[in-house]
N, C-alpha and C positions, 0 to 999 in steps of 0.2 A: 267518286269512290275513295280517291285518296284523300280529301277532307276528310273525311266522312270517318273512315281507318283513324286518322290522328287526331279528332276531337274525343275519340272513344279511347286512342291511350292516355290523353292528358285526361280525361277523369280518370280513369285507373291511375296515374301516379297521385290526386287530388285526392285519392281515397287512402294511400299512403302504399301498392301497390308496386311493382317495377316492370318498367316499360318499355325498356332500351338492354341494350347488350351487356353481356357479362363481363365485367373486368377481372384480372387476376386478384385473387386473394376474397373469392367472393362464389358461394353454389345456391341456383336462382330451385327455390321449393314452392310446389303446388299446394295453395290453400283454398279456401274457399274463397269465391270471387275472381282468383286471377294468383299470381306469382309475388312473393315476395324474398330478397336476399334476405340472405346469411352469412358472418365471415368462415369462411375456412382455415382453418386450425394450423394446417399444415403452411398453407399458402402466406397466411396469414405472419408467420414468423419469414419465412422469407421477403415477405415486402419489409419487417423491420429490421431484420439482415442485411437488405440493401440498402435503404435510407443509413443505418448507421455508418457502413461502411464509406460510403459514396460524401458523406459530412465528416467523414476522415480525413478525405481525400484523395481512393480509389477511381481511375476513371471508368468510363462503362464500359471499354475493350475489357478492363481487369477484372470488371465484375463479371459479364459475359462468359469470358472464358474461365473463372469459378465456377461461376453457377453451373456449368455444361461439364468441368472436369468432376462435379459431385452427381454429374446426370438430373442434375433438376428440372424437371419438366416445364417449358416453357410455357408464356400464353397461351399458344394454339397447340401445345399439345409436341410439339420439337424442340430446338433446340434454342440458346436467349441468343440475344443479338443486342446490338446496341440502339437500333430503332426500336426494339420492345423495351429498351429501361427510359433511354430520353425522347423519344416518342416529336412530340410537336410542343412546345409552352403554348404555342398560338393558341392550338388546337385544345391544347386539356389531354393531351392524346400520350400515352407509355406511363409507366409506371410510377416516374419521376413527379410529373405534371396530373397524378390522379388525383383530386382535391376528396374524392370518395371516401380516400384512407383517415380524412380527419371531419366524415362525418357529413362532409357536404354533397348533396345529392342535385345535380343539374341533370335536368332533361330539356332534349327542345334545344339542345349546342348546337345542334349544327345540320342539313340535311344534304340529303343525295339527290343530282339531276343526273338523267341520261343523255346523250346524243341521239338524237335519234336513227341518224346515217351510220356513226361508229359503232354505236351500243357501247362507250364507256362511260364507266359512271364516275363523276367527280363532286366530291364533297366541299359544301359551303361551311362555311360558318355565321349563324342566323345573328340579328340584332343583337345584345346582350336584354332589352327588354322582353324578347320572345321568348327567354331560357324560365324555366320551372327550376327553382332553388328551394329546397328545403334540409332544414337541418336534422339530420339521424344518427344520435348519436350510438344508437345500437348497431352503427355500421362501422365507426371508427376504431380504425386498427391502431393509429399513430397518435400520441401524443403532439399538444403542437409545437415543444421545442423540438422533436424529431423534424417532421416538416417544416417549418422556417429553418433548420440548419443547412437542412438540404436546399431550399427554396435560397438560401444565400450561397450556397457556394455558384451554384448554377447563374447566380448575375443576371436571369434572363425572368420579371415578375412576367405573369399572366398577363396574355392581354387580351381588352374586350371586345371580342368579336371582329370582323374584317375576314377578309380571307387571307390564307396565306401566301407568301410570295410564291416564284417560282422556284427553283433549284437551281444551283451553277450551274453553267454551259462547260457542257465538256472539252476538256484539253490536250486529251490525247485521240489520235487517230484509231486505237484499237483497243480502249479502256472497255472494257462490257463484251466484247465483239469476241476476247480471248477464254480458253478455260482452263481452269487449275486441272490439269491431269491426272491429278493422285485422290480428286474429291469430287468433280466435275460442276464448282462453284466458278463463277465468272473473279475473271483477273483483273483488276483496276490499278489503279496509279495511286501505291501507297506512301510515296515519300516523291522527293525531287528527281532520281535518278534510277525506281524502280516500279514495273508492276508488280503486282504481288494477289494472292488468292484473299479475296477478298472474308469470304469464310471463317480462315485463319486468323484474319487482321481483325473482325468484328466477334467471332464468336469462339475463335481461342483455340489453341492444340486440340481440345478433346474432341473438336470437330473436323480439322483437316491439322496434318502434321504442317501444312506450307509450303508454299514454293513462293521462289524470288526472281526476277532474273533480271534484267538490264533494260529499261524502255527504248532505249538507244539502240541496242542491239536486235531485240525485235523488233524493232520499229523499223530499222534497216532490210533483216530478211524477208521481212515481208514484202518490205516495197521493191527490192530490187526481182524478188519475185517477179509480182508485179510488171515491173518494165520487161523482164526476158519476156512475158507471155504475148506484153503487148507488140511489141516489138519483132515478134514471132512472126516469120508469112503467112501462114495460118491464119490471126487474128487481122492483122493488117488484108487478107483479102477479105474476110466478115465487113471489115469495118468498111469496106471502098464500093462494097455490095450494100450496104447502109444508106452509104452519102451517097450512090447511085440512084436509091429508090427517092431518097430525101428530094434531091434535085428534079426526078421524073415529076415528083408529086407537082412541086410548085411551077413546073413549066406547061403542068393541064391547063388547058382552056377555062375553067373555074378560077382557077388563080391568077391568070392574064386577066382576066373580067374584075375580079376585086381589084388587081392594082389597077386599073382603068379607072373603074370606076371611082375609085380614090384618091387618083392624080385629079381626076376632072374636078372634082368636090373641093381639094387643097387651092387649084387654081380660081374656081370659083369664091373660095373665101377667101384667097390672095388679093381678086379684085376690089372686092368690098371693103375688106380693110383700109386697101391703099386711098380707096375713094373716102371714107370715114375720115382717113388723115387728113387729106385736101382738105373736106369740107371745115371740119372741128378743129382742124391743130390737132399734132400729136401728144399721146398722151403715155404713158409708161404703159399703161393697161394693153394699149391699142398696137406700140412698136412690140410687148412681146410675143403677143399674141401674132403679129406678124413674122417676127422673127422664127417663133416655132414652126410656122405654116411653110413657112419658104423652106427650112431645114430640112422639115419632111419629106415634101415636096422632091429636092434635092436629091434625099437617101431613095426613093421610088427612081427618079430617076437614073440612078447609079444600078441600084437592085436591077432594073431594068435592060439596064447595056451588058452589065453584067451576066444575063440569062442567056442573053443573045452571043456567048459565049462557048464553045466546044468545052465541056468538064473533061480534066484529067485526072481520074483517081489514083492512079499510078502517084502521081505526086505526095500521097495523102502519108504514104512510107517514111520518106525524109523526112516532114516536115513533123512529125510523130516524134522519131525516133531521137528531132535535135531538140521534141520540147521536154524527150521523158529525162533527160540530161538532171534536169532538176525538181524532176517526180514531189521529192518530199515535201520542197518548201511551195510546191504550188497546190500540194492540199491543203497545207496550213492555212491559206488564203479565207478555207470555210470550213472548220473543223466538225460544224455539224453535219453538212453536207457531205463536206469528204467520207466520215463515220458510217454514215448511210450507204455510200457508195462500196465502201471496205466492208460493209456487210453481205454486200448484192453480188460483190464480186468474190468473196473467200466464204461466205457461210460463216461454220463456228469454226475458231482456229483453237487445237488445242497446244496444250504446252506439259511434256513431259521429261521428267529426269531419266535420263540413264538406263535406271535401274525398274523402272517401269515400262521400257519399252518391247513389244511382244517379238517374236522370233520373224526373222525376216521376212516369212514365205507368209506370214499373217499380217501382215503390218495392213496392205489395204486392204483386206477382208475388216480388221478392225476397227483399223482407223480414218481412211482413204489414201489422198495423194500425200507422201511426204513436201514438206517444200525447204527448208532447211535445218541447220544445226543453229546453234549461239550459245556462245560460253556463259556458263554462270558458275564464278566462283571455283575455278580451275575443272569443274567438270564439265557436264554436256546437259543439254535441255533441248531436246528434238521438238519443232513447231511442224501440228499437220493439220492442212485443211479440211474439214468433210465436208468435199463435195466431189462431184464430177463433169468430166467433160471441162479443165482449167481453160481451154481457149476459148470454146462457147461462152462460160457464164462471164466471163470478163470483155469477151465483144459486146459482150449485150449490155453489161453495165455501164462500160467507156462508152459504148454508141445510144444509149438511151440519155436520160433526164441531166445525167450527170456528167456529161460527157466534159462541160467547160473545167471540170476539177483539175483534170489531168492537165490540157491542152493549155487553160490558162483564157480560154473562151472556145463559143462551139465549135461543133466541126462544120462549121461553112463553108462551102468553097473557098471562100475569101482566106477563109486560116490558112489555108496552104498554098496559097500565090494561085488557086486557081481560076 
């Protein structure tokens, strides 16, 4: 059926038709047959608005937050941003990179698969021999010294098909995890030494007035949060009620039997190997493969004596509390992970001025738990969590998947001398 769908649009665009989505500066009209564009008048001086400006030397924060302080109605109908002016070069994708504007018509750039477990959809970019290229000059807004001026400042030519990379790996512990209080736009890491509402930074005063405040300094109250909750009796009994169950599990009769059954298998291919050696001479292949077995081997062993050990959870306290010592730098260890975990355990944190924040007897009705202050700029910027129940959802995060972030490895017996 989906062939079937996309051989019937590539003869519509074949018949000179449009068959793909609507870009800015362009309204798709019912003819006979099927849909064909047209530039839009209004739209259309805006996209020369921008190429000129931009082959000045404006950048897209500047233009963005132009275009939104004149109320210019964006691509989808809100407000511009800077991934709707420079989009993708890869891809042909923003405003910047529309080759539409001087006339050039591709269809067949690029398609969409699903997951079928996720349901997300992620877009390819197809051969460049699979793209339908035709030229329409009743489409062309731009001259093309407009386009090449901009296609030069930008450094970055088209290119032919591939997919695009990934994204950078995030750097901060609470970059996206935070929100601007005064817009309810997430807060990222807009310079070396601050977050900042992203909003603002992309899409300019006339969308959020801004907020700033010190990554150092939240970065701090959070975590030292953080440590008081874990480090709390409360969580510390959650957590010894955890490694309790953890420990029952693997002392079942099910789990005697697997490591049984897997020492016998290691020792049985311990023999074989060594006899292989005897017979053949050793050979690199044959001692590592040795070497691993016997290691195994070995840690089964240990695991083993280990079991047969009295658990003291009570231990699980100290040995906590001397590793949250250095909380910070042992997230950093895996900033993706750690992010994840800062999600699982605060929800969404927000970040308010002063001057926004509601009268005391409201504060958790509106906001939830406070968790602290941090200077910005000789005033105050109040950070609060929304969520509830702070010692639950933080047992549960430190005691599930991510438990090694904190601790510096899992909660095994063995991490705490037990």
């Amino acid at each position: 059926m989906r062939e079937k769908t996309h051989r019937g649009l590539a003869g519509q665009v074949q018949r000179g038709f449009h068959a793909g989505g609507l870009s800015y500066g362009y309204r798709s009209v019912a003819v006979d047959g099927g849909h064909r564009l047209e530039i839009d008048r209004e739209q259309g001086d805006v996209v020369r608005w921008i190429f000129a400006r931009y082959a000045e030397g404006s950048s897209c924060q500047r233009l963005a937050a132009d275009l939104n302080a004149r109320r210019v109605r964006g691509p989808r109908g809100g407000t511009w941003s800077v991934s709707a002016l420079y989009g993708s070069p890869a891809k042909g994708a923003g405003v910047l990179n529309n080759e539409l504007y001087v006339g050039r018509y591709v269809w067949n750039r690029s398609k969409w698969t699903k997951d079928p477990d996720t349901g997300k959809r992620t877009r390819f970019t197809r051969p460049r021999a699979e793209w339908q290229i035709e030229q329409r000059e009743e489409l062309r807004i731009l001259n093309d010294q407009a386009w090449y001026a901009a296609r030069a400042r930008m450094k970055t030519p088209l290119k032919e098909g591939g997919r695009a990379g990934p994204g950078r790996a995030p750097s901060t512990l609470f970059g996206g995890i935070l929100r601007c209080g005064i817009c309810g736009g997430s807060m990222v890491k807009i310079n070396a030494r601050d977050y900042g509402c992203a909003a603002h930074k992309d899409r300019g005063p006339a969308v959020c007035s801004g907020l700033a405040v010190r990554l150092a300094d939240v970065d701090r109250a959070l975590t030292d949060h953080l440590c008081g909750v874990l480090s709390s009796p409360g969580t510390i009994a959650k957590i010894e009620a955890m490694v309790r169950g953890i420990v029952a599990e693997r002392l079942s009769s099910r789990s005697r039997d697997t490591v049984a059954a897997r020492r016998e298998a290691l020792e049985r291919e311990i023999s074989r190997l060594v006899e292989a050696i005897a017979q053949a001479g050793s050979s690199r292949a044959l001692v590592e493969r040795l070497v691993r077995a016997e290691a195994e081997l070995e840690a089964l062993r240990r695991a083993t004596a280990g079991h047969k050990a009295e658990l003291h959870p009570s231990s699980i306290g100290p040995g906590l509390r001397t590793r949250l010592a250095d909380l910070s730098a042992a997230l950093r260890l895996d900033i993706v992970d750690a992010r994840a975990a800062m999600q699982e355990a605060f929800g969404t944190v927000r970040l308010l001025p002063e001057h926004l924040v509601p009268r005391e007897d409201r504060i958790d009705e509106v906001l939830g738990d406070e968790l602290s202050d941090v200077a910005l700029q000789g005033a105050k910027v109040h950070v609060y969590a929304e969520f509830e129940n702070t010692a639950e959802r933080l047992a549960l995060a430190v005691g599930g998947a991510k438990t090694n972030l904190v601790a510096g490895e899992g909660f095994e017996p063995s991490t705490f001398g037990l």
